[in-house]
C-alpha positions in Angstrom: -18.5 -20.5 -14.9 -17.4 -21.3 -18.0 -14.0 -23.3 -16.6 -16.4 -25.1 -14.0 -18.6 -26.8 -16.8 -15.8 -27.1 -19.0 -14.3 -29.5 -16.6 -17.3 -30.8 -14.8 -18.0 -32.3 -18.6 -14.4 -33.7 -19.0 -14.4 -35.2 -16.0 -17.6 -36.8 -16.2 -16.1 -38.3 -19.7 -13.2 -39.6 -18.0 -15.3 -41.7 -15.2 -17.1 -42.8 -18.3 -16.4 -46.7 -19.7 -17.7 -45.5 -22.9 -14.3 -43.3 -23.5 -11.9 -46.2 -23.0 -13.6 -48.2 -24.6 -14.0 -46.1 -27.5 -9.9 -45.1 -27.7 -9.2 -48.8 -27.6 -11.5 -49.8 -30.4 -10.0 -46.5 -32.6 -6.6 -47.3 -31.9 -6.9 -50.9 -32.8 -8.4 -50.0 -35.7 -6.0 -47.2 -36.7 -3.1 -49.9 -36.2 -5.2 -52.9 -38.2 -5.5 -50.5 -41.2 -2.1 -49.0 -41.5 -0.3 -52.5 -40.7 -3.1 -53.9 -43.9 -1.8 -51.6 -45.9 1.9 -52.0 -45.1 1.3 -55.3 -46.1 1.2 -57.5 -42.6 -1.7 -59.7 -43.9 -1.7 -61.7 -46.7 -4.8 -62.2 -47.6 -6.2 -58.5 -47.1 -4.8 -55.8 -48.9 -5.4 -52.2 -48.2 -4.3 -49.2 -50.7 -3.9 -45.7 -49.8 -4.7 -44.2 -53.6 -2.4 -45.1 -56.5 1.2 -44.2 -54.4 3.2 -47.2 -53.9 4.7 -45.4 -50.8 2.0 -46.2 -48.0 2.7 -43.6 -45.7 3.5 -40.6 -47.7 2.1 -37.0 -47.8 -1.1 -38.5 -49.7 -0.9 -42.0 -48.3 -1.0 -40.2 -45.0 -4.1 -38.7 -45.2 -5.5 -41.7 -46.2 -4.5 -43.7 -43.9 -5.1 -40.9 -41.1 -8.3 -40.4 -42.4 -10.3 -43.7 -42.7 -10.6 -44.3 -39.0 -11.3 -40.7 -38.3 -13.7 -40.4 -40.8 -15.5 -43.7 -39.0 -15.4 -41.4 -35.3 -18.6 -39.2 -37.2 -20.9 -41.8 -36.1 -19.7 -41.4 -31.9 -20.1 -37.6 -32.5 -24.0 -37.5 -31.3 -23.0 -39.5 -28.3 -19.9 -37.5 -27.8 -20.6 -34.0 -28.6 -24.4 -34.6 -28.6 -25.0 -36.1 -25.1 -23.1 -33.1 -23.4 -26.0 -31.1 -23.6 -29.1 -33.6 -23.9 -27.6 -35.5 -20.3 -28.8 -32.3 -18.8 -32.6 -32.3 -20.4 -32.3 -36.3 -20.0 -31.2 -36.3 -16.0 -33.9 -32.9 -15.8 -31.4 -31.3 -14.1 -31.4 -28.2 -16.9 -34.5 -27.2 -14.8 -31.9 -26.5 -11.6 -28.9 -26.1 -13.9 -30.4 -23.0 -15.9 -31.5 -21.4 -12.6 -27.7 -20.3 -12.0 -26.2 -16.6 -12.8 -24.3 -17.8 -16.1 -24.6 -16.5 -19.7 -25.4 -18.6 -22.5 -22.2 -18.2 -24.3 -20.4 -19.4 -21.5 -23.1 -22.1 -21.4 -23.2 -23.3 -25.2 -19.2 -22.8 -25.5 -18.2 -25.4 -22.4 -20.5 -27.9 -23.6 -19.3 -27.7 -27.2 -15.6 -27.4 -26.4 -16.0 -29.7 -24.1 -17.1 -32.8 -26.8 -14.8 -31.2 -29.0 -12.1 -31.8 -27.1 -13.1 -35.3 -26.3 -13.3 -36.4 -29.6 -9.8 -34.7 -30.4 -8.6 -36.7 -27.9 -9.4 -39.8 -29.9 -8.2 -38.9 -32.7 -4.9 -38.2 -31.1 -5.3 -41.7 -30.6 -5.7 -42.2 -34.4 -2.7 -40.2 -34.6 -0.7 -42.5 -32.3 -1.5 -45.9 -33.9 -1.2 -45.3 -37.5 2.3 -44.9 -37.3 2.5 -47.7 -34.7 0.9 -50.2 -37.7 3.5 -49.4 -39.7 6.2 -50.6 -38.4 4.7 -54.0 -36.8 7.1 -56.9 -37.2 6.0 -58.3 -41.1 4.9 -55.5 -42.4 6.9 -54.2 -45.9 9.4 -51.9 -44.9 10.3 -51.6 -48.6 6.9 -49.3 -49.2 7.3 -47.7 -46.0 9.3 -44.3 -45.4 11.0 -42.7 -42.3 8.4 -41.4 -40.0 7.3 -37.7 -41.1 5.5 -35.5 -38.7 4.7 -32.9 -41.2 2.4 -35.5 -43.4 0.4 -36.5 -39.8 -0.1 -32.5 -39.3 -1.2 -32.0 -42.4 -3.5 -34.4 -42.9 -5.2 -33.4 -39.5 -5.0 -29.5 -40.1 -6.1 -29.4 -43.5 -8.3 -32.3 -44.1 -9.6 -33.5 -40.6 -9.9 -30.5 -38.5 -12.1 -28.3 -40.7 -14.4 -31.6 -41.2 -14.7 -32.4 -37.6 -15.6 -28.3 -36.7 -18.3 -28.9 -39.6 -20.0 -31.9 -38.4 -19.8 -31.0 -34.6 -21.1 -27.9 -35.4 -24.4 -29.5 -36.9 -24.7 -32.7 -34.8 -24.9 -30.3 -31.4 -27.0 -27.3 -33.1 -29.4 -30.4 -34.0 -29.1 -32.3 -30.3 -29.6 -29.1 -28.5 -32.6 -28.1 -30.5 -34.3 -31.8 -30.5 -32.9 -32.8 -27.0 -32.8 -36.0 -28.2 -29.5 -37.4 -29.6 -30.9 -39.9 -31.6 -31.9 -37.3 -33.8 -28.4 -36.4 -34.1 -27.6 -40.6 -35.5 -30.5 -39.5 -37.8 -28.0 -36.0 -39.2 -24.9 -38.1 -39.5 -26.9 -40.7 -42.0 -28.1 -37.5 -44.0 -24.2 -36.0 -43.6 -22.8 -38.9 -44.9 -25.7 -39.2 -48.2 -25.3 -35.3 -48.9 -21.0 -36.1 -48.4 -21.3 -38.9 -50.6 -23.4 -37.3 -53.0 -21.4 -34.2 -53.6 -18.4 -36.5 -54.3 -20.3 -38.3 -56.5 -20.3 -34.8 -59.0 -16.2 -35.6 -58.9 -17.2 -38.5 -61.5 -18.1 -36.2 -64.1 -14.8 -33.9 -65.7 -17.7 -31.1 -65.9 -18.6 -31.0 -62.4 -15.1 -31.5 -60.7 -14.5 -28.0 -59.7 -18.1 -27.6 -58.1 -17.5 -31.0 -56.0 -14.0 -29.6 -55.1 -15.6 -26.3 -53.7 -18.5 -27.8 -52.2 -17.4 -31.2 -50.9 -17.2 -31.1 -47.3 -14.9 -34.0 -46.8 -12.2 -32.2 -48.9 -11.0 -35.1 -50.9 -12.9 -34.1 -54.0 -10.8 -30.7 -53.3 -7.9 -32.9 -52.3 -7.7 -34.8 -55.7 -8.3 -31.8 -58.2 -4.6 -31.5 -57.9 -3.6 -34.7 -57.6 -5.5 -36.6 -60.4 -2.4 -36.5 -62.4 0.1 -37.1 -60.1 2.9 -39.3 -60.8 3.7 -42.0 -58.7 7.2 -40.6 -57.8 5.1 -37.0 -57.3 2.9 -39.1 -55.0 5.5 -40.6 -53.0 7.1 -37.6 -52.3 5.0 -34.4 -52.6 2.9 -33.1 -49.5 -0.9 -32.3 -49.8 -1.1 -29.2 -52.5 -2.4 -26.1 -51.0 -4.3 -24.8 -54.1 -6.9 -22.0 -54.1 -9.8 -24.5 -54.3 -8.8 -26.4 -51.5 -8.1 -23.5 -49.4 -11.4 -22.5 -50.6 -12.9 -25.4 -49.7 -11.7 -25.3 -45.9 -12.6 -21.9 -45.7 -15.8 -22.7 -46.8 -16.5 -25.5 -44.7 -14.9 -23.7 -41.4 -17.1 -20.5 -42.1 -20.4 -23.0 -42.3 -19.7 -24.3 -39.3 -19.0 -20.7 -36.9 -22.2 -19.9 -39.0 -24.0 -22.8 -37.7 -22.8 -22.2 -33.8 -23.4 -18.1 -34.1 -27.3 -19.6 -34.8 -27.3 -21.8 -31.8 -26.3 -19.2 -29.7 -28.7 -16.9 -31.2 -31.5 -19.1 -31.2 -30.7 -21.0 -27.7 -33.2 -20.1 -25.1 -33.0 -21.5 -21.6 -36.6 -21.7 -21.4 -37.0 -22.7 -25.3 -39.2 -26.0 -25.6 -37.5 -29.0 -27.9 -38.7 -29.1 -31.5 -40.1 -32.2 -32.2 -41.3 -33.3 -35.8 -45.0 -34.3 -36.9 -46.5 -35.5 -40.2 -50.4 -34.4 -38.6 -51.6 -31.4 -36.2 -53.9 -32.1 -33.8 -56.7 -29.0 -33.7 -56.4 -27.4 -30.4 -59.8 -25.8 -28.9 -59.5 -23.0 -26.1 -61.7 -24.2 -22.8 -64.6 -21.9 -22.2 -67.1 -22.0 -20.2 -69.9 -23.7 -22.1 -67.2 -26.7 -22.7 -68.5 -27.7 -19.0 -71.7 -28.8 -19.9 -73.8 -29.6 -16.8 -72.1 -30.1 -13.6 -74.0 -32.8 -11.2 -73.2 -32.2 -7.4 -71.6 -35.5 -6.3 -71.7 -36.3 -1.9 -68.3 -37.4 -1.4 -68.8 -39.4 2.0 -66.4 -38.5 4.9 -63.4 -40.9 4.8 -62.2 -41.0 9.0 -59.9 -43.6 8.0 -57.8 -41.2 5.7 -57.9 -38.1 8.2 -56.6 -40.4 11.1 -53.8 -41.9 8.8 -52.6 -38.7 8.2 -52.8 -37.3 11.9 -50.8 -40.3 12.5 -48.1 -39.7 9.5 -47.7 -36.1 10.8 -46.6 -37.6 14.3 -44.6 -40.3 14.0 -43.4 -39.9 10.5 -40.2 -38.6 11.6 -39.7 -40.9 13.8 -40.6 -44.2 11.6 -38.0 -42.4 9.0 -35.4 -42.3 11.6 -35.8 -45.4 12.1 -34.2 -46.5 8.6 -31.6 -44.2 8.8 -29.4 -47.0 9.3 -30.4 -48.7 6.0 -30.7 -45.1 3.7 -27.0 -44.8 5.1 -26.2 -47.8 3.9 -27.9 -47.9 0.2 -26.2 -44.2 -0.4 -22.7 -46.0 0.7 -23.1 -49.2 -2.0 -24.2 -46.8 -4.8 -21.5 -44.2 -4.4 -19.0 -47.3 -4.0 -20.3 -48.9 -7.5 -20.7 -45.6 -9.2 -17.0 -44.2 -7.9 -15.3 -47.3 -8.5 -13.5 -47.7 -11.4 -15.3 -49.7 -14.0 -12.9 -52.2 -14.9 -12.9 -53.2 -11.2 -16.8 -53.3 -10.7 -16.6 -55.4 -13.9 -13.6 -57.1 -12.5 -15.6 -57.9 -9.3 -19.1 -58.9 -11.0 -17.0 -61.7 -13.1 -15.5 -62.9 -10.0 -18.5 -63.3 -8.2 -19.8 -65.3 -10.7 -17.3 -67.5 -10.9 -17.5 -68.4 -7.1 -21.7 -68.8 -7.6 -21.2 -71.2 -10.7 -17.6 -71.7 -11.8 -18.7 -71.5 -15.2 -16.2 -69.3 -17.4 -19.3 -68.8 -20.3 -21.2 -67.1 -17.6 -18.2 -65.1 -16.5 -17.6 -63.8 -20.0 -21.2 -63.4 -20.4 -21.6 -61.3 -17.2 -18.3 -59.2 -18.1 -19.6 -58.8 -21.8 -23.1 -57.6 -20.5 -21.7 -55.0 -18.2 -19.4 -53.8 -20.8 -21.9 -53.2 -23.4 -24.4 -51.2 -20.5 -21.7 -49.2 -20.0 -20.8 -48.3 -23.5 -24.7 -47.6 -23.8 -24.3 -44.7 -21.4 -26.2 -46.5 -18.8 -23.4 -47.4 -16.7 -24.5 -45.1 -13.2 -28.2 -46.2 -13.7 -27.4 -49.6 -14.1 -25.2 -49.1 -10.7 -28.0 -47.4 -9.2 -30.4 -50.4 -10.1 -27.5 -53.4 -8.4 -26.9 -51.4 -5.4 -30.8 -50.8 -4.2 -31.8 -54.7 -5.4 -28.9 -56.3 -3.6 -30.1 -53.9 -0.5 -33.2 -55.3 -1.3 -32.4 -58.8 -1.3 -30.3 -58.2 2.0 -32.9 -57.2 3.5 -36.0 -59.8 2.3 -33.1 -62.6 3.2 -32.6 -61.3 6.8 -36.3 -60.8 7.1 -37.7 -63.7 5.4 -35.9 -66.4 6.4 -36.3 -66.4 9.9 -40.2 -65.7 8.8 -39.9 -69.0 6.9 -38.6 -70.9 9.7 -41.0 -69.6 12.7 -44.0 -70.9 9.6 -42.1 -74.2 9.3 -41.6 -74.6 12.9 -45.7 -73.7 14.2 -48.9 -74.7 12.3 -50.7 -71.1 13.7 -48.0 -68.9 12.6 -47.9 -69.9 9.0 -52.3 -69.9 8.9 -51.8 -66.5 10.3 -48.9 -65.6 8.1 -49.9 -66.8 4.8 -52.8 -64.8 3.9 -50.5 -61.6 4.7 -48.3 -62.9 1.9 -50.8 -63.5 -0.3 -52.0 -60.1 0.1 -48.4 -58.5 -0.4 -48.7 -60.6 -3.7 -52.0 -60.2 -5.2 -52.4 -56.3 -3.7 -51.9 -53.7 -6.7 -48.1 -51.6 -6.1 -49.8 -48.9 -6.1 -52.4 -48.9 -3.4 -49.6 -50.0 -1.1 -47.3 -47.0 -2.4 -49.8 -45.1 -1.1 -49.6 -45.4 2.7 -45.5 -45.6 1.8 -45.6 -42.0 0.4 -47.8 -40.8 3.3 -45.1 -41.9 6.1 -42.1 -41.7 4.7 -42.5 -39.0 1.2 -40.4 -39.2 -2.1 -37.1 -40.5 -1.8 -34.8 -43.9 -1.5 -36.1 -45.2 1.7 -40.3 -45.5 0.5 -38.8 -46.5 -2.7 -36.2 -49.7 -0.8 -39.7 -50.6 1.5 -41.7 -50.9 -2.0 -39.2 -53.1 -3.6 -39.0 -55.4 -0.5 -42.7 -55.7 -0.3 -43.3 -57.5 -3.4 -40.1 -59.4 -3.3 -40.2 -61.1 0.4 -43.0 -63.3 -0.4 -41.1 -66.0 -2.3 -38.7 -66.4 -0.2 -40.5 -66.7 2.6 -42.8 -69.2 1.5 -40.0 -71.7 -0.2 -37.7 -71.3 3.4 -41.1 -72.7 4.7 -41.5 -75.3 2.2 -37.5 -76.5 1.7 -37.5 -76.9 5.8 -41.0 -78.7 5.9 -39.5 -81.0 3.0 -36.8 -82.3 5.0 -36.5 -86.3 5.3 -38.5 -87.3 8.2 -36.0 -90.0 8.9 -33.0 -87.3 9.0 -34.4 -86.2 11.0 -35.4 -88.7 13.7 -31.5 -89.8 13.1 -30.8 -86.8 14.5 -33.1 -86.7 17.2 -31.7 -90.6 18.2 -27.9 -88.4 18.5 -29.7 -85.9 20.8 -29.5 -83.0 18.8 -31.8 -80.1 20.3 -34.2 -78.5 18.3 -32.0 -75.7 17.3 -28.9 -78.1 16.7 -31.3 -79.6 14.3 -32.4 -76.6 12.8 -29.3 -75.1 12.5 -27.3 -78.4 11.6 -29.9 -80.7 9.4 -32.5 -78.9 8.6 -31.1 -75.6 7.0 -28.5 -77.0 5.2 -30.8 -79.8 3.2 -32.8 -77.0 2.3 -30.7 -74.6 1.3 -31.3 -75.3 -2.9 -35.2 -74.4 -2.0 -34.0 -72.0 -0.2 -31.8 -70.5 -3.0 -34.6 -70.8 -5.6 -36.7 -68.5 -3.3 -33.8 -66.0 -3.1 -33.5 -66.3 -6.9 -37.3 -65.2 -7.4 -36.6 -62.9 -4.9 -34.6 -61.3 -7.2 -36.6 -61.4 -10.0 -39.5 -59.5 -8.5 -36.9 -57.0 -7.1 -35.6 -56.5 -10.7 -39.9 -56.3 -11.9 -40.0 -53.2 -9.4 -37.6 -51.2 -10.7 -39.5 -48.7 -13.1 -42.6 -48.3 -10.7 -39.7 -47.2 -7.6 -38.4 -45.0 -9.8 -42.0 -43.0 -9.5 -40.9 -42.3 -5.9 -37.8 -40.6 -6.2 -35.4 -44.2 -6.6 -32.5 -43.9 -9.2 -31.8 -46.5 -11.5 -32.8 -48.0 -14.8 -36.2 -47.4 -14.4 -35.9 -43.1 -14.4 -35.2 -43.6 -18.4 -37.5 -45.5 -19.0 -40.4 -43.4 -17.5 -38.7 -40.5 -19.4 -39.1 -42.6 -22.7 -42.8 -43.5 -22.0 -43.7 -39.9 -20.8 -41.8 -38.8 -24.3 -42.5 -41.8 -27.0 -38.3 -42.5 -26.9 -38.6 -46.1 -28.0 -34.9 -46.5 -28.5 -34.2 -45.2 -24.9 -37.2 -47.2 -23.1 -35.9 -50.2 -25.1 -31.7 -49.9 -24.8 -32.8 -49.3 -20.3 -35.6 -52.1 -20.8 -33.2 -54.6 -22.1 -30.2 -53.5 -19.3 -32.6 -54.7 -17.1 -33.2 -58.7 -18.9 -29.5 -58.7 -18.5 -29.4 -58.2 -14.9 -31.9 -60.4 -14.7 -30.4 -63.4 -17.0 -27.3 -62.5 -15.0 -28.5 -62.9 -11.1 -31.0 -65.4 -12.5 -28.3 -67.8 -13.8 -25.6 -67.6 -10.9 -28.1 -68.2 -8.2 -29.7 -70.9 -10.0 -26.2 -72.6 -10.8 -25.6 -71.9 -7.2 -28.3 -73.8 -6.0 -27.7 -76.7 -8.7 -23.9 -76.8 -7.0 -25.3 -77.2 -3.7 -27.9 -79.9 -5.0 -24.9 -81.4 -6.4 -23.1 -81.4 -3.3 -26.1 -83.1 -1.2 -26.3 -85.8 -3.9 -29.9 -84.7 -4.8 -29.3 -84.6 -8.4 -26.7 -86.3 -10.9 -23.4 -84.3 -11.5 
């Protein structure tokens, strides 16, 4: 069990955009820094200490170190988010049913981060050397590539730091189930890590801050205050009994932490939370009752026979939209499977062909990027698969809707106050009768959606085809176009911009529905955010809140620059 969640959680970090993109900003940054220092850039100048030699023993661990030391702010989303997915997603409560220990449990899921984030660092590893010898650099303060100096920077001053803070940042995410509590730890790791260093300042305190400085460079320049510039160009890190002290040290606090987790780790534990007040509870007894008043509920017929009807031809109304569930499952598993630089790839390309505007291209490309680094990426996913169902869907249902109201006086009297209903009518009360047929699921939640979205574009296919010039269209009567060569020919075409700018609202209200379909049983976007209401998580109902304004500004802007195009293109409006 141990190997199946140990993998499970590496894959799942490998089908993650978050991981890429956070190896490509480390090794960029590795190589920025080390080419700096090797002097590449005039006008910035990076030292590694007082060694003119920028990648020796010392410089090494320098250089090695500033990115790495950076990484401590991705630990909570790393090594944090490996357990808190599983409280987030609620699948703990299915998850923790299974025949597996605990240790096997709290050992994947920390190995499992750890490993990630050693990853990166190998990345670290890989482009500091590669900065150095970048064409301009100084090859007079650079030496001969040295394996030893990379290892022992990473043994003795990274690895014990990185067991430390992992240690804490997951005993603190497991226990909150909340990783932003775990940003909140590596703020008060870095004040406590800067404060200890601080006693270096003093001669008096230097041997406490070398014992008790977690980072190890207080330890780490006990012995090499007084180094001389050849001793620093040449020497490798001392290993002295404080700094071996020191690592100990640290490495012991950091099994100490984990042996607590494990202790303390529950499967049926609740999640601390944190509260400056306590609410007085009061036990319910009988007296709290007061007087009970008898209340005659009248019989409701209409509810019983609704429900004698759901129980008979439920199944076979589901059935019905097999056809469509089928398809919904087959767009989200091809967004979600797909590799996200080609999703990405594809999104930019469809906006270039619906406004052949580069800005919005970026835009769109930048937007998806930055939900994926969020984490949000398969919810987001989720969210474009079941609106562009749902647009499908209001298109091939409302526009021939819009064009039997354009085409007969009775049909749109008889039609219009049904759309006003599916307008002004509360989601809710028509979730109702939803649930009843049809249960929890995709399906109720798809039939929801297209509900309050079909109305708009209904009533402008309506409106765009009634506009049409009269005179159009009695040239094309005078050519002896039929009625349908007219519709299809004339009539569809000119109002295809009013036509659009339904579709566009269309959208919009699709987009509006997501958090209240997520109360059925529909994935996407709107699942967090019910979590962070239900939870006060404003960070998490805000980051999910704001995906969904960006899909919005994004289908919002290429269907209106759409439409303009084809406005353009009819000579309506000015290019």
């Amino acid at each position: 069990m141990f190997l199946n969640i140990f993998f499970n959680e590496i894959k799942y970090w490998f089908n993650r955009p978050a991981f890429y993109i956070y190896t490509i900003i480390f090794f960029l940054l590795s190589v920025f820094i080390s080419a700096a220092a090797a002097g590449i850039f005039d006008f910035i100048t990076l030292t590694t200490g007082s060694s003119k030699i920028v990648n020796s023993p010392l410089g090494i661990a320098g250089l090695f170190a500033a990115p790495a030391s950076l990484l401590i702010f991705f630990y909570p989303s790393i090594i944090g988010s490996t357990i808190s997915r599983d409280y987030e997603s609620e699948i703990h409560t299915i998850l923790y049913s299974y025949p597996f220990s605990k240790i096997n449990y709290l050992t994947a899921k920390f190995l499992s981060g750890f490993f990630i984030v050693n990853l990166i660092i190998l990345i670290i590893f890989l482009g500091t050397p590669l900065g150095l010898i970048l064409p301009g650099t100084n090859q007079e303060i650079v030496n001969p590539f040295d394996l030893k100096s990379y290892l022992d920077a990473y043994y003795i001053v990274i690895l014990p730091n990185l067991f430390l803070y992992s240690s804490i940042i997951f005993g603190v995410v497991t226990f909150t189930r909340n990783v932003y509590v775990g940003f909140v730890s590596v703020i008060l790791i870095v004040i406590i890590e800067g404060l200890l260093q601080g006693l270096s300042s003093n001669p008096d305190n230097r041997f406490l801050a070398a014992l008790l400085d977690p980072s190890g460079n207080s330890a780490v320049a006990y012995y090499t205050r007084y180094w001389t510039v050849s001793e620093q160009n040449e020497l490798y890190l001392p290993l002295g009994k404080l700094l071996i002290y020191n690592r100990l040290i640290i490495t012991s606090l950091g099994a100490i932490i984990l042996f607590s987790i494990y202790k303390v780790f529950s499967f049926s534990q609740n999640a601390f939370t944190f509260s400056f007040s306590k609410k007085d509870s009061k036990r319910m007894i009988k007296n709290n009752f007061g007087g009970i008043t008898k209340v005659n509920l009248p019989k409701i017929t209409i509810d019983f026979s609704f429900k004698n009807f759901s129980r008979e031809y439920g199944d076979a109304i589901e059935s019905f939209f097999d056809p469509l569930l089928t398809f919904l499952i087959f767009l989200e598993k091809l967004l979600v499977n797909t590799p996200w630089p080609i999703v990405i790839g594809v999104f930019g390309l469809l906006a270039w062909i619906g406004s052949r505007n580069y800005k919005l291209v970026i835009g769109t490309m930048v937007c998806f990027l930055i939900i994926g680094y969020f984490g949000m990426w398969k919810n987001c996913m989720a969210t474009v698969a079941i609106i562009s169902v749902a647009t499908l869907v209001c298109i091939a249902v409302g526009i021939p809707i819009g064009v039997l109201m354009s085409k007969s006086s009775r049909a749109e009297k008889a039609i219009l106050p049904v759309l006003d209903m599916m307008q002004t009518i509360p989601s809710f009360v028509y979730l109702i009768p939803i649930i009843m047929l049809l249960g929890i699921g995709k399906v109720p939640g798809l039939l929801a959606v297209c509900i309050y979205a079909l109305p708009p574009v209904v009533r402008l296919t309506n409106l765009g085809i009634r506009e049409v010039d009269k005179e159009t269209l009695e040239a094309a009567d005078a050519f002896g176009a039929t009625p349908m060569q007219k519709l299809r020919s004339v009539q569809i075409p000119l109002s295809l911009p009013t036509i659009f700018a339904g579709i566009n609202q269309t959208i919009m209200m699709a987009l509006a529905m997501v958090v209240i379909a997520s109360m059925i049983g529909v994935r996407g976007l709107g699942v967090p955010i019910l979590q962070a209401i239900s939870n006060q998580y404003l960070a998490l109902g805000l980051m999910n809140g704001l995906a969904i304004v960006a899909l919005a500004i994004i289908f919002d802007r290429i269907t209106q620059e759409y439409g303009n195009r084809i406005q353009r293109h009819r000579g309506i409006t000015k290019k």
